[in-house]
Structure formats: C-alpha cells, structure tokens
N, C-alpha and C positions, 0 to 999 in steps of 0.2 A: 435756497440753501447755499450758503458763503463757504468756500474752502480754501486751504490758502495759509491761513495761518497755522505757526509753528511752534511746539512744543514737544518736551523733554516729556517720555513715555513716562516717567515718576512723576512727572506735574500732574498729570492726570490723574493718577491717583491723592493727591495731596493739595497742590496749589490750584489748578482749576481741572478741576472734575467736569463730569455730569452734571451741569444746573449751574457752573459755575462760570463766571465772567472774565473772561480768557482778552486782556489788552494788546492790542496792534497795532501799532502807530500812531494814525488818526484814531483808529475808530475802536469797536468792542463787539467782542464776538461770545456766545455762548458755546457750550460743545453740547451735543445733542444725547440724546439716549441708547442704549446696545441694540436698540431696533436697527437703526443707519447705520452703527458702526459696519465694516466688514471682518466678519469673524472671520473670513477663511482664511486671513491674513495674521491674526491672531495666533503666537505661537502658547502652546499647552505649559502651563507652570506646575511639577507636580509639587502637590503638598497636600494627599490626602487627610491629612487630619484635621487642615484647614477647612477645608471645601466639605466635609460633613458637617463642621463646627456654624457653617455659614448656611449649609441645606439643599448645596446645588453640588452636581455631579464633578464638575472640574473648574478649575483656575488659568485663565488664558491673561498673558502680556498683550498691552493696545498694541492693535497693529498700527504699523507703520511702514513706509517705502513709499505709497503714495499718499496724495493732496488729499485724496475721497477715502482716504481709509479711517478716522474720524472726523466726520462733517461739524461743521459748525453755522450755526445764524447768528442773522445779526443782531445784536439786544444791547442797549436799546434801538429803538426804530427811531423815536425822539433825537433830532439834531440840531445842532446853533451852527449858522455859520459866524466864523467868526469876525468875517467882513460888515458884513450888513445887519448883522445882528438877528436878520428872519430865525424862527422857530416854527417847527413842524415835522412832522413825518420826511423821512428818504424821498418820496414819492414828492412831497410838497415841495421840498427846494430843490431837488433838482430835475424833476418829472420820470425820473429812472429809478426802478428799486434798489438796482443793480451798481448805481455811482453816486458816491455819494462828495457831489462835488454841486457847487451853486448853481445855478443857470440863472441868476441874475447879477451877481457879481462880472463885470468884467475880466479879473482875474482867475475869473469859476475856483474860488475859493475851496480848500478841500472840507467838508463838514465835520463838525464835533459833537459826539455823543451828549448828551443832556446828562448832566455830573448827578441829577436825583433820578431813581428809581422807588418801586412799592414793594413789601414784602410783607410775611404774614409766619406768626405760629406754624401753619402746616402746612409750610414750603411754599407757596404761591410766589411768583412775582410778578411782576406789570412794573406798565409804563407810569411816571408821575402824570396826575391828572389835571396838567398847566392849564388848559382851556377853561376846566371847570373852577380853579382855584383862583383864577383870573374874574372869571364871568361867574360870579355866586350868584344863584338863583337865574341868570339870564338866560334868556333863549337865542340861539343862534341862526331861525329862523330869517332870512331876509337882510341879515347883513354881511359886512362884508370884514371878515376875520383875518385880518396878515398880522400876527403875533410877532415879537420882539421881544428880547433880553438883552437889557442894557445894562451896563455895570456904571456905576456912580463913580470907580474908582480911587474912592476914598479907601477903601478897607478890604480885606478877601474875605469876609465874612458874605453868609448869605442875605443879610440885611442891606446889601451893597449891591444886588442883584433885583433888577426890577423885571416885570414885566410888564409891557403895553399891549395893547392893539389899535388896530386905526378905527376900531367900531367907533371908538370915546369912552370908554368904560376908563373909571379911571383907575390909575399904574398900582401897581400890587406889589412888594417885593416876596421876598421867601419866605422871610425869616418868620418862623412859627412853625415852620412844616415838620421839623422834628420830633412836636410834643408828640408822645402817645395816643394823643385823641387828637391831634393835628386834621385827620381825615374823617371822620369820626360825622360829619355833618353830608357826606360826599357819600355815603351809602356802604354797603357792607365788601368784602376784598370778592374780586373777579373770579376766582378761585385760577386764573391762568394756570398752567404747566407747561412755558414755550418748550424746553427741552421735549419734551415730549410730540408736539405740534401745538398750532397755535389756535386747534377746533377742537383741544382734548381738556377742557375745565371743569371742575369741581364746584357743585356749590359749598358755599366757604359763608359763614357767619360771623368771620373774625373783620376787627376793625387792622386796615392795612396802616405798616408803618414806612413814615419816608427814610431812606438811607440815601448816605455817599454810595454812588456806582462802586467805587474799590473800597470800601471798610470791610472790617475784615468778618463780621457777620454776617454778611451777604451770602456766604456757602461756608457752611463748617461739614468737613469731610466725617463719614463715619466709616473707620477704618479696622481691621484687624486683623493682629497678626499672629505668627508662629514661628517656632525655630524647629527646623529638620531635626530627629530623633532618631537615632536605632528604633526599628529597622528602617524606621520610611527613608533616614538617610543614608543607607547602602545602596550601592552600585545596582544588586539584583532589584529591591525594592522599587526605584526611579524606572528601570526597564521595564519590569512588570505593569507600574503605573502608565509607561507607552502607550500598551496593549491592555488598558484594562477595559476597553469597550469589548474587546473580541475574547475576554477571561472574564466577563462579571457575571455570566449566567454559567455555572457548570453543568447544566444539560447542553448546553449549546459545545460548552471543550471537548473534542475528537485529541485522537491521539497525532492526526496528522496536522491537525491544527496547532497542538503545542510542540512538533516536531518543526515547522515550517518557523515558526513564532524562534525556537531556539536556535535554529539555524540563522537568522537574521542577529543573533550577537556575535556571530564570527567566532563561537567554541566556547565563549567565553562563560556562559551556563546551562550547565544541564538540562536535559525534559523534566527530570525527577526536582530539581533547585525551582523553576518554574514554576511547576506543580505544586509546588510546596506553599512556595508565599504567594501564589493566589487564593489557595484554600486560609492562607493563614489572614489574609487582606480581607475575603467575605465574611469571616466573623471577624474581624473588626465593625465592617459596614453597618450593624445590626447595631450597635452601643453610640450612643448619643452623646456627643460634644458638647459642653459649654467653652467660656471662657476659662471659668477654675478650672474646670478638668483640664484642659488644655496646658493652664500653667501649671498642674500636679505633677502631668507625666514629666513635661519640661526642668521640672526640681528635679525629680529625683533621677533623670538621666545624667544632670550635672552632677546633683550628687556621689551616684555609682559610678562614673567615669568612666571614657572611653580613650585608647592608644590609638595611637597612627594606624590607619588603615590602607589599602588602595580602596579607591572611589569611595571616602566616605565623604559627609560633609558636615560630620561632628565629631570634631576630638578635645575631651573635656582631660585632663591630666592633673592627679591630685600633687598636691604642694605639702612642702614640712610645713607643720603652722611654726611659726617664730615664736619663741618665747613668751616676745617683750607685747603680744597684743593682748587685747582684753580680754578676759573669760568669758564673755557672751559669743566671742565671734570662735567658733569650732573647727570651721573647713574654710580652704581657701583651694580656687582650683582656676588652671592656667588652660584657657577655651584658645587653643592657636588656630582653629575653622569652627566655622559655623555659619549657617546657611537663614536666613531671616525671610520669610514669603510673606508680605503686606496685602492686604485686599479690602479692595472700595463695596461696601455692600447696601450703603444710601446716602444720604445726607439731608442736613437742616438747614436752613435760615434761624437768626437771631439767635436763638438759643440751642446748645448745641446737646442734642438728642440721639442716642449710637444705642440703644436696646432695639434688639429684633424684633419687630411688629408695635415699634412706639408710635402713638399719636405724636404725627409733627416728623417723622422718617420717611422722607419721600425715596420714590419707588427710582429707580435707576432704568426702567424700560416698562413696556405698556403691560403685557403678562411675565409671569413668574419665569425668566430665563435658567434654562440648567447650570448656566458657566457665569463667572463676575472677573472683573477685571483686576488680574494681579499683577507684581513685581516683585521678583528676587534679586536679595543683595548677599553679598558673602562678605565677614567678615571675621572678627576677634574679640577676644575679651577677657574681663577677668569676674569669677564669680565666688561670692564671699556666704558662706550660710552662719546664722547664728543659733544659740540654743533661744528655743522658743519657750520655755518653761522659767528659765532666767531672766528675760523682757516681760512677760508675764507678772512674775513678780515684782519689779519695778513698775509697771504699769498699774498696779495697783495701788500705790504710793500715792500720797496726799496731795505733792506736788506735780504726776504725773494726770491723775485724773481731774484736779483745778483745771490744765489746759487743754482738757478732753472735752468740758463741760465748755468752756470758750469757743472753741472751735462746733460742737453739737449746737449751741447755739445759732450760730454764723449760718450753718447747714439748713438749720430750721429757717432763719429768716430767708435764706435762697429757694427753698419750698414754698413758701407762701406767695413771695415774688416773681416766682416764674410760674405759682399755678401747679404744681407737683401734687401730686398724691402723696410722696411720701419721701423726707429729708434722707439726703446722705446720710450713712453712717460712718461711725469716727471711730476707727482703730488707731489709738493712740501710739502703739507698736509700728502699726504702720507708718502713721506721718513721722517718727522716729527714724526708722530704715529709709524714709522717703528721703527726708533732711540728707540721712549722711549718706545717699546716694549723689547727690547734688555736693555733698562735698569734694567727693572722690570725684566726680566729673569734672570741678575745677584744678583740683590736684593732677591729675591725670593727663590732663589737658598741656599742665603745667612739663609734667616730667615725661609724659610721651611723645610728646613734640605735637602732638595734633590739635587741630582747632574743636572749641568746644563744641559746635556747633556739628560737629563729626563723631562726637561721642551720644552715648543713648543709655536709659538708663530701661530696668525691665526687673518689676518686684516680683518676688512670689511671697507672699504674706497671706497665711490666713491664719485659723485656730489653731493649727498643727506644722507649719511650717513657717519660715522665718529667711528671708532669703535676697539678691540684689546680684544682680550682671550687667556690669558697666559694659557697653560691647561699640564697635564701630560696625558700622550695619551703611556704610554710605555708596553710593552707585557711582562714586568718581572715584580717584585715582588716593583718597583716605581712605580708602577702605581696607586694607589689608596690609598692612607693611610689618606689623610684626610687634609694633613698640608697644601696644596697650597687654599682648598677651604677654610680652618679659618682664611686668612692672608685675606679675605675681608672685615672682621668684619672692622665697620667706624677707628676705632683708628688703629689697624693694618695695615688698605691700607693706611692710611694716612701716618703714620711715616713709612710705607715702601717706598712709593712714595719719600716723604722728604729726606730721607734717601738715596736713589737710585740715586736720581738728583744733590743732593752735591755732595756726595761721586764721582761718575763718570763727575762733573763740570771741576772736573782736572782731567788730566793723565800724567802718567810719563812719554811721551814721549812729553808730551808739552814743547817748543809752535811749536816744528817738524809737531804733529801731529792736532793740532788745526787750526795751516794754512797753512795745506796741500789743493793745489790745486786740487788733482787728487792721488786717493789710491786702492788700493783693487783691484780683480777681474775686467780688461779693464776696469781700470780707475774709476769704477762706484761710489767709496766712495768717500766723501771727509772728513772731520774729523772723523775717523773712523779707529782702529788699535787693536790688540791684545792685546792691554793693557787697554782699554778700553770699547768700545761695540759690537766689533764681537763677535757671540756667535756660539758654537760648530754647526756645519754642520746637526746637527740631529735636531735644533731647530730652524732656521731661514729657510723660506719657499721662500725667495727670495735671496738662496747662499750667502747670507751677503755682497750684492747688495744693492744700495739704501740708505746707512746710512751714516748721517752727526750730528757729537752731537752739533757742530754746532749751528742746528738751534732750539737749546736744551735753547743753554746757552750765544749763543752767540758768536761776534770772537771780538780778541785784534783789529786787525786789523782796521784801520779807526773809532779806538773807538765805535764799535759797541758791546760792552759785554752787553748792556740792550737790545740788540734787540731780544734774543732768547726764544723762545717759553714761558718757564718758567725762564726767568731771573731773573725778579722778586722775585719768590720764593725762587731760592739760594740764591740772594743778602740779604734775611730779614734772613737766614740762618735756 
C-alpha cells in the first residue's frame, strides 16, 4: 500500500474517488476503500437529512493532515519502461514492488503505467491481459517470456503500438482491443475489486472491456446532495447534531446529561431549547428520505423564505417580480447563503449507475459503514419558481409533445443499449426548465462576473412543482462574493432573463443545430450544442442530458418559431 500522493478533499468525492484512478507524475495510484481510511481523522459534516436520505448515521469530510490518512495502491501494476521498451509487472522490471524504476536500464529508467486497463458492467477492474493477447492459445510452459512494446512511430494510434516477445511468437499490435467483444475469446472478467484488496473478487459472467487508464468512464462518481433547511440550518440544530450520539436514545437523556451538554455552548442555549430539538430531531428520524422528498422540502423552503439570522445557513429573501417577465414565472427569490453537503455513496464503471442498491453500484467499503464521505460548500444564488399548471398546458401542445416523443425515443433506444429494464422518462416541462437553467447559467456567468464553471444549476420539477436555483456552491475563493445573489434584484433578473433568451435564440451553428433531430450524450439533446446551452460538466446535474433550446424559442421547421416556451418574449425583443 503506496501513500504519498495528493489530493484536494472535493477530488475525492468527484474526480477520483474510491475505485478511482488518481495520476502522479510517473505513475497511478488507486484510492482504497473507508475500511483504510482513518476515520478518526475525519471531521463530522452535519446534514442530517442527507445522511437518512443515504441510510447511514452520519456524514464525515476525508481526513487529511497526514500521508496514511487515505491510503492509496498502485493500479495498474502493468509498466513500460520507457527506455528499453520491457513490459511486465513492478516486480518484473525492477525486482522491487516498491520502485518502480528499471534495473536494466543503465539510466534505471523511471517506469510508466501500461495506458490499457479492463473494466466491467459491475465495477470490476483488472489489469489488460498483454501476455495472453500476445500468446493466443500458447502455453508459457518452458520458455522464456521478456515482453516489449514498441511503437512504429508513425501514428499515436494504438495500431502503432506493437507487442513482441523473445519466445518468437509473432508481434501483435493493440488495435482491436477496444471492440466490445475484443476480450470475449480470453474468458469471462476476474471479478477484481483492487480498492477493496486484491484477494476480495466476485464471480463476474460479464465479458471485460478494454479502456484508456484516464477516460473518463473509468469511475463515474455516484453522488448526492442537499441544501441546509430550517431547522437543520440553525445554530441550535448543527449543535444538537454535535451531540446526537449522546441525544438519539431518550432513555439514555438524564437531566445532568443535557445540563453538562448545554453548558458546553457557553450560555448560548438552553436545557429546555436542547430538549426541544432533539425530541423534534427523533421524529424526524422515523420518516424516510428519497431524492424527491429531499428536493420538496428544499422548494418550498425557498419558496416560504427565510430573513437574516445569527448562525443560519439559509437565507432565501422574496423579490418584487418585475413586470416586464413572463406569466409562467411567479416568484423570484434572492438566496445571499446557503449551505450545499455533497456525498459519495458508490460508484460505476462504463456506464453510469447512482440508484441505491443498483446492479453495477459498487460498494465503497467491505460491509455496510454507518458514515460516507462528504463535503460542504457554502455559497449563493438565485431562485426562480414557475406556475406549474401553465407549463402544463403548453406541454400539451402539438408542438411540445412532437419533441417529447423525440426525446422518449432517444430514452428508449439508451434502454436497450445499455441493457435497462426500463427507459428514462421524459418530462417535457422538465427538459424546458432544464434549457433555460443553462441559459441563465451563461447569462449569469456573463453579468456576475463569475466563471461558468462556478455556477450550478439544481431543478425541482415534478407533477406539482415547477422550479430552478442557479447557485455557486464552489470550495474556492468563487464561492460566495455576493454577485450571483444581486442579479435577482427585479430589474436585474429581468434584463438578465431578456437578455439570456435573445441572445441564445440563435446559435452559430444554426439551422444545423436548431433541427437537429438527435445530439449529445446517446442521443439525449436535441437542439442543444457547444455553442450554445451545454454548460461545463461541473454545473449541469443531468451531464447535459435533456436539453432542447428548442422548446425555448421555437423551431424553423413547419413554421413553428412561435411555439416555444418564450417566443413571445424574443419576438417583442
């Protein structure tokens, strides 16, 4: 077990995880499971509504301060040097597990990870199987193996990549190892789990695929979050969560126990205030969280709105609506704090899989841990509700459900190809709010000075609600200056709105990109391109999935340019 290398406590949750392939100069390292971590180092994140939502008692930040506080190995073991061209095991070129430097090179060369690895449907990975892909059918019996990869130097392709050995076996390049059924002849995936250790494998009936070491399927995090709420974001709440080990049984609370407990705030709350929200905390505990639950409560605390407090860490502040905006949009409310807790509860390979207890959601430690690993960011934003009955009604519209039934399609043929049980479904409303969330994130971006990539977008959309909070939620020095909450003020959203909706009405890729039937990520966009409302990967919460501007503005097509959402509104200019 390697330690050593270094990472930003938010990589960990997002860029490399658990299971995920963490690069260091020369070489590549995995991060191990919450078994090796050292939790005692681990500080508490409260956000109990998260941490019911997820099924485990509490929310701790990775520790960090030292080297051993998340361990990491090395993955691959597979190296090239890049001198000599030998391939093999750490062990093989340089007789040490522990250096991974040549011991035949004169130079002692430092070694380089082997650029292919295996993966699998239901997380597995391994090492690429050079020997056997080299040697089809041969036995290795009785001779004598020193393996090479040589590069032809004509091209960077993997066709350009040979392999030898000194047996005689003749040279083999790569190229095919990508197909689907590339491995297919080489027997069924190992079931490995190195994060876990390297004697803890599954059997596994799936055919393994070959990937690049760094693409970006390799670990797809499975992530989820929540925004602090009255009560859980008041002062007494947070304290109370401190002490919820020594408050969560009330036969176990004495009276000198919540006396000692309130003395430790320095006056600052009562036995009886104590008292209060932990009784009010264990009925909570009893009601079960989803994801929609989750984003219900979170509406309608935006909604109801919240004033400046001492120690809150939600203040929602209603806005005049302006005039000049469109009847669907009702409320507009100016978020100057807010509090964001992220949490890593598994992850996938290849395809990416975030339902709890999904076939293909690897496990993040050997048994079921009480606590997972989170992150809180504090930041701002602006949150905009519409009437839901009035989307509704245009949703039903000729021209709204044509591109419902487009997209339902898309959805379907992703069901079939990844193997699903059962296709996405298409809230037309939805990918509607989705669109003009990504609009106002470039708008926004534009007039708050901040980089888009620092802005985030967070729907609440269902049958009854209708709803979008552009927020900055970032762990650097974007995250809270003030500019995204003043761009709600009435005259502000409104000519940012205005603004955002022209302006993005065209794109330069039009009319390619306006009627495009099928775009993006398996097909899921349909007017939707890089030059228009896809926004950076850090701030669309549905991989930039779902969006058609479309049903924004309208299509040329069968003279439908009045039929979009806010056509209207462009048209008067």
């Amino acid at each position: 077990m390697t330690t050593g290398a270094k990472a930003r406590r938010s990589q960990l949750l997002s860029t490399y995880g658990i299971g995920g392939l963490f690069p260091s100069e020369s070489t590549s390292f995995m991060i191990t499971g919450l078994d090796d971590w050292n939790e005692s180092r681990a500080p508490i994140v409260s956000e109990p509504r998260l941490a019911r939502s997820l099924r485990v008692r509490e929310l701790k930040s990775p520790p960090a301060g030292t080297a051993r506080d998340v361990p990491v190995i090395r993955f691959p073991y597979t190296q090239v040097c890049p001198s000599c061209r030998r391939i093999g095991s750490i062990f093989d070129l340089s007789g040490d597990w522990n250096v991974a430097k040549c011991n035949k090179c004169k130079d002692k060369a430092d070694l380089a990870p082997f650029r292919l690895i295996t993966a699998c449907n239901k997380g597995h990975i391994d090492e690429f199987p050079y020997y056997r892909w080299l040697h089809k059918g041969q036995s290795s019996e009785g001779e004598d193996h020193e393996m090479r990869m040589q590069s032809l130097g004509k091209t960077s392709s993997l066709a350009d990549l040979v392999l030898t050995c000194t047996c005689g076996v003749n040279p083999k390049s790569l190229d095919g190892t990508f197909g689907p059924k590339a491995l297919a002849e080489y027997g069924h995936c190992s079931g490995a789990r190195p994060w876990l250790g390297f004697d803890h494998k599954q059997d596994c009936a799936e055919i393994p695929r070959v990937l690049q070491r760094g693409a970006s399927n390799v670990w797809l995090p499975a992530v989820r979050s929540a925004i602090s709420i009255p009560p859980y974001s008041e002062a007494l709440a947070k304290f109370v969560d401190r002490h919820w080990i020594a408050l969560a049984d009330p036969e176990a609370v004495t009276d000198k126990l919540l006396t000692n407990i309130a003395a430790s705030s320095n006056g600052k709350f009562s036995v009886d205030q104590i008292n209060a929200e932990a009784e009010r905390r264990r009925g909570d505990e009893d009601e079960e969280l989803t994801e929609d639950a989750l984003r219900k409560q979170e509406y309608s605390a935006l909604i109801d709105g919240r004033d400046e407090s001492q120690g809150s860490d939600f203040v929602s502040i209603k806005m005049d609506r302006d005039s000049s905006l469109p009847d669907c949009v009702t409320e507009v409310r100016k978020v100057t704090r807010l509090r964001e807790v992220r949490a890593l509860y598994g992850f996938s390979r290849l395809n990416g899989v975030n339902e709890l207890g999904a076939d293909g959601l690897c496990e993040l430690s050997h048994g079921r841990k009480s606590w997972l690993p989170a992150m809180e960011v504090i930041g701002e934003g602006v949150f905009v509700a519409f009437d839901r009955a009035q989307l509704d009604d245009w949703a039903k519209e000729r021209f709204a459900q044509d591109r419902r039934k487009l997209l339902k399609r898309a959805a379907d043929r992703q069901a079939v190809e990844f193997g699903r049980t059962e296709a996405a479904e298409v809230d037309i409303v939805k990918v509607a709010i989705h669109t003009l969330a990504h609009v106002l994130i470039d708008q926004l971006s534009l007039d708050a000075g901040y980089p888009a990539a620092s802005l985030r977008e967070r729907l609440f959309v269902d049958d009854e609600m209708a709803g979008l909070l552009i927020y900055t939620a970032s762990s650097d020095s974007a995250g809270s200056l003030g500019g995204v909450a003043s761009q709600a003020e009435p005259e502000s959203f409104a000519s940012a709105l205005h603004e955002g909706l022209i302006r993005l009405s065209w794109c330069s890729a039009d009319p390619v990109c306006v009627e495009a039937g099928a775009s993006g990520t398996d097909a899921l966009n349909l007017a939707a391109c890089h030059a228009c409302v896809l926004a950076p990967e850090t701030s669309c919460e549905l991989n930039n999935t779902f969006l058609d501007r479309a049903l924004l503005f309208g299509s040329p097509e069968n003279n439908q340019e009045n039929e979009g959402l806010f056509s209207a509104l462009v048209a008067a200019g």
